[in-house]
N, C-alpha and C positions, 0 to 999 in steps of 0.2 A: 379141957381144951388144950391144942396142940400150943406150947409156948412161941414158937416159930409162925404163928397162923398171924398172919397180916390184914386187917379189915382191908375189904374192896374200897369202901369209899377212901380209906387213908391213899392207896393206890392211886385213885382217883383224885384226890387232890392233888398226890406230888406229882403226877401227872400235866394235870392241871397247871401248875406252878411251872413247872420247866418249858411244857409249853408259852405260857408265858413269859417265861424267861427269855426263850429264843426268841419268842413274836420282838419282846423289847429291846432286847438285840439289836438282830434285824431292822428294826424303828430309827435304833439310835445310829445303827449304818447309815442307813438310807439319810435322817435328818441332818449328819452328820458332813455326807459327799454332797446333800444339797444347798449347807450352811456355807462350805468353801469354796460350791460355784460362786453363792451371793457374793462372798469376798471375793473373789477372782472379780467378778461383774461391777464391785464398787470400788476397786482400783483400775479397773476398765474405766468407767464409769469417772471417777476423778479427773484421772489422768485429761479424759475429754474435756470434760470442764475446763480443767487449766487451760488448755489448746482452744476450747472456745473464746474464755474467757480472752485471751492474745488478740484474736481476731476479734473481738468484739472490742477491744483498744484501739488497735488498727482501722476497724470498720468507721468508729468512732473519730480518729484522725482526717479521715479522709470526709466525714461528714460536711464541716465549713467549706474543703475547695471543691464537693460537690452540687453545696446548697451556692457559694460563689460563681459556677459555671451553668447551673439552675438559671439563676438570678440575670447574668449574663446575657443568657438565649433568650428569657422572656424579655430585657430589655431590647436586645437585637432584633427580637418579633415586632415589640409594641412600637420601635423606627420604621422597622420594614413596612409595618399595615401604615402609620401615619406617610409614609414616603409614599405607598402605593395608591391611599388616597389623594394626597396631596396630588401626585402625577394624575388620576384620573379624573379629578377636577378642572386639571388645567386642562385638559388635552377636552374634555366636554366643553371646557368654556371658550377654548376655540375654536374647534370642528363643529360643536354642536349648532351654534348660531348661524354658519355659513349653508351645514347641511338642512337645517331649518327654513333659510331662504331658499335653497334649491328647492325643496321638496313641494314649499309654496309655492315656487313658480313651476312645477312642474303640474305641479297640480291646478293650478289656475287654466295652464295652456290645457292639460286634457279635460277641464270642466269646458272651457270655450269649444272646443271641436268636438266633446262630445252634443254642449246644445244645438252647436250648428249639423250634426248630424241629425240630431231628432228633430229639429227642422226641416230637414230636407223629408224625415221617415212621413212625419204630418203633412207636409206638401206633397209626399206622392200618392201616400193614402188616401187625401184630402182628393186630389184629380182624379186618380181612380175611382173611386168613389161619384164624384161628378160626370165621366165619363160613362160607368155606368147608369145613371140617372139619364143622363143624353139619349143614350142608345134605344133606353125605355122609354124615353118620350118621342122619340123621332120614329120607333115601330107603331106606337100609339096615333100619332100626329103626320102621318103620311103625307099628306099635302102641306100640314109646316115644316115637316122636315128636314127641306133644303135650306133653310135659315139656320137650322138647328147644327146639321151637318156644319155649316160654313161657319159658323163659332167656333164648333168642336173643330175642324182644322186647323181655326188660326189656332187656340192651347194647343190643340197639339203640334203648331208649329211653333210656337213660343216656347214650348218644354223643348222639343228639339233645337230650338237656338242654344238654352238654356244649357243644355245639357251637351252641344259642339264649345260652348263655352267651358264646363266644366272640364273637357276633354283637353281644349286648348291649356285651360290653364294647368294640369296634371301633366302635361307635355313639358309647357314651360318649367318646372319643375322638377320631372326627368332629365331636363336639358341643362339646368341648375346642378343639380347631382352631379349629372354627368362630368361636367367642367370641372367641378368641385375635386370629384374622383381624380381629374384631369392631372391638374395643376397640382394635387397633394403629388402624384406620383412623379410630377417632373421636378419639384421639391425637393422627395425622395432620391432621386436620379441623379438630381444636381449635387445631395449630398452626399451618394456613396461614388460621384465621380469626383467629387472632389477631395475625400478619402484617399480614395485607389491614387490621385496622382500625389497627396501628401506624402502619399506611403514611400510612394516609389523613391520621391525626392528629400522626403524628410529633413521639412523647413522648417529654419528655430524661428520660434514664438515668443521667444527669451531667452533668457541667461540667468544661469545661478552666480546671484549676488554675497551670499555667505552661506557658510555650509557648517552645523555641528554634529559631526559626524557623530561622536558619543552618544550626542540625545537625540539622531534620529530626527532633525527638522533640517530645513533650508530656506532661504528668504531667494526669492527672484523678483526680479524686476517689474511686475506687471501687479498691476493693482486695480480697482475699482474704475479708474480711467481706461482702463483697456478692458473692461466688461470679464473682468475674474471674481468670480465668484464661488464661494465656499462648496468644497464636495467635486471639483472639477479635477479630473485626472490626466498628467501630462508623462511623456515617455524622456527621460533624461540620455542626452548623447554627447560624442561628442565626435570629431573629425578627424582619424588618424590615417595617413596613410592613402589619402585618397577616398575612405571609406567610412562611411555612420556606423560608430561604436555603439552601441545601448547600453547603459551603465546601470539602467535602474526604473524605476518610475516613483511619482511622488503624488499626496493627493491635497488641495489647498485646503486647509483648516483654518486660517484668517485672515482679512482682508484690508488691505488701509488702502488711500489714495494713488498712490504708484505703485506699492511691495506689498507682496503677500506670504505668509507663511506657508509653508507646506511639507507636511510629513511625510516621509522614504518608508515608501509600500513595501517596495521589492529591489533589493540590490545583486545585478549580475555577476559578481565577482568581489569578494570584501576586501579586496587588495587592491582592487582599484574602484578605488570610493568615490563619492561624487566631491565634486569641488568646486569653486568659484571660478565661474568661467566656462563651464559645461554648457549646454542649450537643451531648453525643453520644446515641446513637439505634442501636437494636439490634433487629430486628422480632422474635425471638423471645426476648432477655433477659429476665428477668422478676426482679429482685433481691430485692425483696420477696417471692416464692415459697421455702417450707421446703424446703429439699432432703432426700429420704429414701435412709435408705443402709441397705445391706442386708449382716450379718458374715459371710460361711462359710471355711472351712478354718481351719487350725492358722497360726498367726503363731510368731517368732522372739520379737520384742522385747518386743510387749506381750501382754495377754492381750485375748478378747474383751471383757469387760464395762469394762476402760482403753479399749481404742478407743473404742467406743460412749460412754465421758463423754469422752472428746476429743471426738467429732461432738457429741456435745448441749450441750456448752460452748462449740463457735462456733455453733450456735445451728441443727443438723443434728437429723432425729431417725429413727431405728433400730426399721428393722421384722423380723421373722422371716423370711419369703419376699418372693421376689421378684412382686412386682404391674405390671402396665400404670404405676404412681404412684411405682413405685419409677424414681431418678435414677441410683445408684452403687452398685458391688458391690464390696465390700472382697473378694478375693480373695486368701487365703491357699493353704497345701499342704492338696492333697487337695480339693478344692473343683471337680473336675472337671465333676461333674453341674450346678452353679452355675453355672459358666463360661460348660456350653451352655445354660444357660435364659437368661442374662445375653445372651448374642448371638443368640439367637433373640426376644427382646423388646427389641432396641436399648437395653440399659442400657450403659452407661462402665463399662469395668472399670478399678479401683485397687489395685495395693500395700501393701502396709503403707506401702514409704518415701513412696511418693505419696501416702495418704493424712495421714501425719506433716504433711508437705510443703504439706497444703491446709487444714488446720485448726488445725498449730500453727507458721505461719507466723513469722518473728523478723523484726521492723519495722525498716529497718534505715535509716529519715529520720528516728528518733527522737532528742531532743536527748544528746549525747552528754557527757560529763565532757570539761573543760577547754575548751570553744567560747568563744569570745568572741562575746557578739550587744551589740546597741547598739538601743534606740528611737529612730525621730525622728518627729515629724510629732503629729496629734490622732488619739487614739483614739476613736472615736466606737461602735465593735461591740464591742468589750470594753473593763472594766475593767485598766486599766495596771497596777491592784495583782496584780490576778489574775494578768495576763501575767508579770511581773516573778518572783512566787511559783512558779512555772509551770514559768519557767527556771533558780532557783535549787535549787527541788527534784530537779531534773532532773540538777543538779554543771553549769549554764551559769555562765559570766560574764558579769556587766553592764559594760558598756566604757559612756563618758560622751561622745566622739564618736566621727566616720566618719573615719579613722584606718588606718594601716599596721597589718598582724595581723589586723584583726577578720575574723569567720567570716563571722556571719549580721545582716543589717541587717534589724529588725521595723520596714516602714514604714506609717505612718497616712498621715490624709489630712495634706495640706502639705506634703510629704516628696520637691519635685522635687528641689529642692538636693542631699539628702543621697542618694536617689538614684544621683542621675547620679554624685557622689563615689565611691558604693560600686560601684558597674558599672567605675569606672576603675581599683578596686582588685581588682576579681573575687570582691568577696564577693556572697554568695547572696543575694536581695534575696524579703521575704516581706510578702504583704501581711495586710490583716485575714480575709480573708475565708478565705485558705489558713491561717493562723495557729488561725481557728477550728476549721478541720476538724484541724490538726495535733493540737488542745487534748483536743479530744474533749470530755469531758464535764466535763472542767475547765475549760474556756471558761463553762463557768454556774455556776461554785463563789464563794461570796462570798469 
């Protein structure tokens, strides 16, 4: 045998082997560039965590001021739902009862006109009926006939009264309306003529008595005594030149016996603001007008003829029924038919408590026990004894200067100094002219 002759299988195995060699190679390539993507991906993969982990501190920080502002809203809910029931409550427990009684009296009135219609459906059904029975008997009964006939004419003369009366009275009734129609419109007419000449002339209704410009309010002189009532809107002026300036308008927010508050809607110019001594203007107020009020149904508190001298003690006056003239309808229980004549002739309806509420008003800028007030300046529109007596009968104190403590400064004229003192101390500062109207009719007492 050839020494050089190599078996095939040996061939075959190193063969064999090297191929394997390479496959494991290759293997450990491969496992190799896929072991350092892992690392590559678990320093990827770290790094995030860290950066999670940040924001999950963070996230965690912010948990209490978001579970606080949670907390927060559902309190602010659980107010808002008890607030909103609370208001619907109220608002059912006084609209409901009223709208209650309307509905029963309207309904009473349509069950009445409906029976009386069905009465009338069965009375006519009813005579027809009889009339044909007549007709059958009087073709049958030829020679009674003429008896029969002369029955059937008077019914049917009786239903024709019957029914000239129905007509009369539905006239009378059109001619009711009519009037009715009438008089709203000459109402009407009277008020936007008396409008159009306000307008043209625009007449003060009042005077601004103090004015704080900052906060948007001002007091004037007209109160509960002069029929001012809350939500009334007046146009603010005043007279330069020959000419009605319009400075603003104000709308009244509250009401006492002679003064009433009222908030600055609209201002024409903020450089010239409103001020004491300005005039308000209303095209259809009328203060000097009597207001007439009208009592029906049953009241709780007082009786009818107590109301009626409450009204004519503030200076109101109390008719039977309701007229075109009539202003206010005291409406008590049982007063339903009233109600609807009341909103079928545009009258205001009132309460007993609203009515309490408008004519036995409680003054509530009246000098009160223990104030400290102080004079300074010349009084030149009243008498200082007057003033003096005014305030003592009232349980005021006289203070001797502008001072820590004092309430109310009465200033006259000359009175910058003490003034400006009193404004630094925040007492109430009142001139002569507001002082007057406070006094009332003790402003003229010797």
């Amino acid at each position: 045998m050839d020494k050089d002759y190599v078996p095939a299988w040996l061939v075959t195995l190193v063969a064999l082997f090297g191929i394997a060699m390479a496959t494991g190679f290759v293997l450990f390539l491969h496992f190799h560039a896929d072991l350092a993507a892992v690392q590559e991906q678990k320093q990827q993969l770290n790094a995030r965590l860290v950066s999670l982990r940040g924001e999950e501190g963070a996230l965690k920080a912010q948990i209490p001021q978001l579970e606080e502002g949670i907390a927060l809203r559902l309190a602010k809910l659980a107010s808002k739902r008890t607030s909103d029931s609370d208001e619907t409550r109220a608002v059912k427990s006084q609209l409901l009862p009223a709208h209650e009684r309307a509905v029963a009296g309207i309904q009473s009135a349509l069950e009445a006109r409906s029976r009386t219609f069905n009465t009338l459906l069965e009375n006519t059904a009813r005579h027809r009926k009889e009339l044909t029975q007549v007709e059958q008997q009087a073709m049958q009964n030829a020679r009674s006939g003429e008896d029969e006939r002369r029955k059937l004419r008077a019914k049917i003369e009786e239903q024709s009264q019957e029914l000239e009366q129905l007509k009369r009275g539905h006239r009378k009734l059109e001619l009711e309306v009519e009037q009715q129609v009438k008089e709203r419109h000459e109402r009407v007419q009277e008020l936007l003529d008396r409008q159009d000449v306000q307008k043209e002339e625009m007449l003060s209704d009042g005077i601004v008595l103090q004015s704080r410009v900052t906060d948007g309010f001002v007091i004037i002189n007209r109160g509960v005594e002069n029929d001012i009532h809350r939500g009334m809107r007046f146009t603010v002026f005043n007279r330069r030149g020959g000419k009605n300036m319009v400075k603003g308008e104000v709308e009244v927010v509250a009401t006492e016996t002679r003064l009433a508050t009222a908030r600055v809607t609209a201002e024409t110019d903020p450089n010239d603001p409103i001020i004491p001594g300005d005039h308000i203007h209303n095209p259809i107020y009328n203060p000097d007008e009597v207001k007439i009020y009208v009592i029906q149904g049953d009241f709780r508190k007082f009786s009818k003829p107590e109301l009626a001298r409450f009204i004519e003690d503030a200076g109101g006056m109390v008719e039977p029924e309701i007229t075109r003239r009539t202003h206010y309808l005291v409406a008590g229980e049982n007063a339903a038919f009233a109600l609807e004549e009341a909103n079928l002739n545009g009258v205001t309806i009132l309460s007993e408590d609203k009515l309490l509420a408008k004519v036995r008003t409680i003054d509530h800028f009246r000098i009160r026990k223990g104030m400290t007030f102080v004079m300074a300046g010349d009084f030149t529109a009243v008498d200082t004894s007057v003033v003096k007596r005014f305030v003592e009968t009232n349980g005021g104190i006289l203070g001797s200067s502008v001072s820590d403590g004092i309430d109310v400064l009465l200033a006259g004229e000359n009175a910058a100094e003490a003034i400006s003192t009193a404004r630094l101390l925040g007492a109430t500062i009142i001139n002569q002219e507001q002082l007057i109207h406070l006094m009332g009719s003790s402003a003229s007492s010797e």
